[in-house]
Biotite code that builds the C-alpha atoms (Angstrom):
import biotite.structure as struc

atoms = struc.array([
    struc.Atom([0.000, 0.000, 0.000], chain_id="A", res_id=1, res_name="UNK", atom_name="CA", element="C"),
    struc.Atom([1.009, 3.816, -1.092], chain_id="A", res_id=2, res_name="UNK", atom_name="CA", element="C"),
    struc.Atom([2.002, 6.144, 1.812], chain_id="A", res_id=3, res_name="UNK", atom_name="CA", element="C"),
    struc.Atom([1.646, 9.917, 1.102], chain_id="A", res_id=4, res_name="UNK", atom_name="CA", element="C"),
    struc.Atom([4.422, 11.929, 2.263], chain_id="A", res_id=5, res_name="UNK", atom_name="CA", element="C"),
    struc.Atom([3.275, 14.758, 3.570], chain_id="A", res_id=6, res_name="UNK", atom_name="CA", element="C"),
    struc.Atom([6.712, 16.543, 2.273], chain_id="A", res_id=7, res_name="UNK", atom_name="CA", element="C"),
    struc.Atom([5.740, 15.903, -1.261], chain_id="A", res_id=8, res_name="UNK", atom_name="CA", element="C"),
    struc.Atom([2.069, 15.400, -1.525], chain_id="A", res_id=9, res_name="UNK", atom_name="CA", element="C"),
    struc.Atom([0.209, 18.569, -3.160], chain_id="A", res_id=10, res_name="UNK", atom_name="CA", element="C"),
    struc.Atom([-1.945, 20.658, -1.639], chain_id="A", res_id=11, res_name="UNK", atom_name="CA", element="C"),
    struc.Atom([-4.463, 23.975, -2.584], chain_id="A", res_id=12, res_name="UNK", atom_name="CA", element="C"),
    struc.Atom([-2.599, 25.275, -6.006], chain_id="A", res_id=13, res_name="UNK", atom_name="CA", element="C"),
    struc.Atom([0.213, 21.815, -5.720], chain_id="A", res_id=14, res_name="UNK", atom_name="CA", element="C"),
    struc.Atom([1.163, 23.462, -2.402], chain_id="A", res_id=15, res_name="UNK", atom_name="CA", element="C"),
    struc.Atom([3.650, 21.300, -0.612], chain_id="A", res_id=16, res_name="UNK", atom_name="CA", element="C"),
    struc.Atom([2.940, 21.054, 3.231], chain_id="A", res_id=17, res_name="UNK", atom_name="CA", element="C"),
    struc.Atom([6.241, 23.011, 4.252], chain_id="A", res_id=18, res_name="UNK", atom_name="CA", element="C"),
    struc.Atom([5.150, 25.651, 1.577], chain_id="A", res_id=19, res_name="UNK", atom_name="CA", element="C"),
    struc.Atom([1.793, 26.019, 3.036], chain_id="A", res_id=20, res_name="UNK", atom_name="CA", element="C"),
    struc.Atom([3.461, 26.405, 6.958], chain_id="A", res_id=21, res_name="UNK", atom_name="CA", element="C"),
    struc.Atom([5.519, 29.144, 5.755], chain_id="A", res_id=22, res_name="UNK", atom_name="CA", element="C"),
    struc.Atom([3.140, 30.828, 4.531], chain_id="A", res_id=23, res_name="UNK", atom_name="CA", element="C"),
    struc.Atom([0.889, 30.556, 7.400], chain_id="A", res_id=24, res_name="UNK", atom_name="CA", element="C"),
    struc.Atom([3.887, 31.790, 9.659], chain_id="A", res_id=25, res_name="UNK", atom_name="CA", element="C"),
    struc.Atom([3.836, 35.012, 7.034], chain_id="A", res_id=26, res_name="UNK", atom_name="CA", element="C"),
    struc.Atom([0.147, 35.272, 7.933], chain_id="A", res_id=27, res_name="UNK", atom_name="CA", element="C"),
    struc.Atom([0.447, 34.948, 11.198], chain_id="A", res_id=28, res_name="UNK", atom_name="CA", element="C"),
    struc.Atom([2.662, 37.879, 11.846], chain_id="A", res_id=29, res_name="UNK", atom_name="CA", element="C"),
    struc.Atom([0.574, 40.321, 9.847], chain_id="A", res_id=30, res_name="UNK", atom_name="CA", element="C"),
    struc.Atom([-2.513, 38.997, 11.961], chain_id="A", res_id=31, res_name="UNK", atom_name="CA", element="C"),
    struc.Atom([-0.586, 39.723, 15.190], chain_id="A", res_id=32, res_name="UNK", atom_name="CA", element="C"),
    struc.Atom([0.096, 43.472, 13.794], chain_id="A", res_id=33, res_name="UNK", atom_name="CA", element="C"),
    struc.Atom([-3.870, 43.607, 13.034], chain_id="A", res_id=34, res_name="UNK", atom_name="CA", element="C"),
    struc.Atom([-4.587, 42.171, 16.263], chain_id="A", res_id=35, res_name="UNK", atom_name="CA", element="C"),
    struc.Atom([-2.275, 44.635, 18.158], chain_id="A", res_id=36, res_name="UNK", atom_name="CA", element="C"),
    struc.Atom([-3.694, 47.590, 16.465], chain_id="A", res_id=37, res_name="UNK", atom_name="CA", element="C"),
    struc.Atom([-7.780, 47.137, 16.591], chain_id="A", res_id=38, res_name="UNK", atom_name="CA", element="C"),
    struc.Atom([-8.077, 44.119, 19.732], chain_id="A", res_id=39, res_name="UNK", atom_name="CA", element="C"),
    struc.Atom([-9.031, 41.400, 17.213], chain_id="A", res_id=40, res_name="UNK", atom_name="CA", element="C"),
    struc.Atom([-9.763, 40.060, 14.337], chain_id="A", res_id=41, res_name="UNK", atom_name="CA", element="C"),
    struc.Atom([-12.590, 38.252, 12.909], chain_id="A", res_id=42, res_name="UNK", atom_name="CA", element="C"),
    struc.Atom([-12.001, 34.363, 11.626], chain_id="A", res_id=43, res_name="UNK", atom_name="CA", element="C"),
    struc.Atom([-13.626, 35.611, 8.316], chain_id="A", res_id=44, res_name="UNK", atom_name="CA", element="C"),
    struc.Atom([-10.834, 38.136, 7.682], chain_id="A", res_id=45, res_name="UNK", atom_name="CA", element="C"),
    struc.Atom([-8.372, 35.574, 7.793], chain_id="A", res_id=46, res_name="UNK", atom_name="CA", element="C"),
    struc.Atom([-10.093, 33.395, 5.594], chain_id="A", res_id=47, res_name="UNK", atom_name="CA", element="C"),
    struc.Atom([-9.851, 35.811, 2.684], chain_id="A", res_id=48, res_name="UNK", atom_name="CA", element="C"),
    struc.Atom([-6.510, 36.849, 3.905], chain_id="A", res_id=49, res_name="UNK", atom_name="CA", element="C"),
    struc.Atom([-5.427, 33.469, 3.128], chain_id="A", res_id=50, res_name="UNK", atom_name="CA", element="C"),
    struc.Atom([-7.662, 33.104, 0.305], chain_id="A", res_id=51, res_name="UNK", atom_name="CA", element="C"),
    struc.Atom([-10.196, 30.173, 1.539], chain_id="A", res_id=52, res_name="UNK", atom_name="CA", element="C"),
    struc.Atom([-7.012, 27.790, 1.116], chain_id="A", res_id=53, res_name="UNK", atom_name="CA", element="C"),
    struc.Atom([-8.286, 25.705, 4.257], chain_id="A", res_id=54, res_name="UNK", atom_name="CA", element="C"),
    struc.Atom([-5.123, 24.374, 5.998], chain_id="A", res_id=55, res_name="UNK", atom_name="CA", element="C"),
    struc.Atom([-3.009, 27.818, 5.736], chain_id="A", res_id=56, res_name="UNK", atom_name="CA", element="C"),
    struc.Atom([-6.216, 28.990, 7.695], chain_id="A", res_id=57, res_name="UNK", atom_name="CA", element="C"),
    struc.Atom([-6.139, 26.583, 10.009], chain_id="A", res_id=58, res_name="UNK", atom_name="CA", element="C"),
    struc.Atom([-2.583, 26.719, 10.736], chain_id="A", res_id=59, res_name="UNK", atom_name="CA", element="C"),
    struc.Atom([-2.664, 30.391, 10.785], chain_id="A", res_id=60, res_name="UNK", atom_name="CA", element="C"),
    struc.Atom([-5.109, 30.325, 13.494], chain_id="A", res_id=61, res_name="UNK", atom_name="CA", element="C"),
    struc.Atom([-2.807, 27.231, 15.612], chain_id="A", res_id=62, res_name="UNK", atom_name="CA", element="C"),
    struc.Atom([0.007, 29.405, 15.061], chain_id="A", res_id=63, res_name="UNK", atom_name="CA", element="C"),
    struc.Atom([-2.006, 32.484, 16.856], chain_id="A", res_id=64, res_name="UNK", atom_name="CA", element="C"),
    struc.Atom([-2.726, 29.654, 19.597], chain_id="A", res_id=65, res_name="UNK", atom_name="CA", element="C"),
    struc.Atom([0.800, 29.147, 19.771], chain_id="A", res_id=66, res_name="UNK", atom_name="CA", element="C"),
    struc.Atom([1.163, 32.790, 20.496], chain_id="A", res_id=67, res_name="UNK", atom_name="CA", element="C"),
    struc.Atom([-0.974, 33.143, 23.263], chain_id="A", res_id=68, res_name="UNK", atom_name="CA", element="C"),
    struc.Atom([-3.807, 34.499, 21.845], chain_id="A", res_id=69, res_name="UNK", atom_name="CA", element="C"),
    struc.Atom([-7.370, 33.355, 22.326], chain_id="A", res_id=70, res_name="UNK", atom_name="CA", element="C"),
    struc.Atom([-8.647, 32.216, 18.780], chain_id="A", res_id=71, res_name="UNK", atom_name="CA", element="C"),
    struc.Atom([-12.456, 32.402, 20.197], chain_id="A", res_id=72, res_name="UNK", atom_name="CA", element="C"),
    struc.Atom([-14.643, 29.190, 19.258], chain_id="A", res_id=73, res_name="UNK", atom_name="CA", element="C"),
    struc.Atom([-18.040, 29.196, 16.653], chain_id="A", res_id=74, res_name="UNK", atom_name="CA", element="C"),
    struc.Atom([-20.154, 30.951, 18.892], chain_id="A", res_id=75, res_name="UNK", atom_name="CA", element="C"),
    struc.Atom([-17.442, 34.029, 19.193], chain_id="A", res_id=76, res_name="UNK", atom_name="CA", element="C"),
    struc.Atom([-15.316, 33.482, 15.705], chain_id="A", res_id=77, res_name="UNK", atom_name="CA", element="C"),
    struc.Atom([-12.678, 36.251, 16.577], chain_id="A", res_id=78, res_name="UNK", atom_name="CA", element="C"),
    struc.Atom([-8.851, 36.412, 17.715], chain_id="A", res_id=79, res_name="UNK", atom_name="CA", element="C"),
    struc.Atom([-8.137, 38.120, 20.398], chain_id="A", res_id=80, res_name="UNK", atom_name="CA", element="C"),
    struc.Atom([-4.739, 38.641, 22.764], chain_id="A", res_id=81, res_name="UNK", atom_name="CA", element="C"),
    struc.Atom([-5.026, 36.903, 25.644], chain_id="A", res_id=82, res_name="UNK", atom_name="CA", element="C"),
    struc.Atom([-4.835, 38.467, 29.271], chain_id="A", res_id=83, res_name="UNK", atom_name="CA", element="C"),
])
């Protein structure tokens, strides 16, 4: 049986999966710089940001985890910086 390495396998636009953490790392940083300046920002905005491609947005928003911010849940879909 085939494995799929995750190094080489294709993503969004043949997207490796290093490509695709690098550029959520990019992301990340501008939404830190968006956060610091107006408190938070909504899970929608990062979606287009990253252009619906569904695992640089979910990275993105592990990434903010990562940081210490509070990435909110469904029933409050924003990114905030945590106390």
């Amino acid at each position: 049986m085939e494995k799929c390495d995750s190094r080489t396998h294709a993503y969004k636009n043949g997207k490796t999966f290093d490509q695709c953490r690098d550029i959520a790392k990019t992301i990340t940083l501008q939404m830190k710089e968006k956060i610091n300046q107006s408190g938070q920002v909504r899970w929608d905005e990062i979606l287009q940001t990253v252009e619906h491609d569904e695992l640089v947005y979910k990275l993105t928003l592990k990434y903010l985890r990562q940081d210490g911010y509070d990435i909110g849940d469904w029933k409050n879909p924003r990114v905030i910086k945590s106390i």
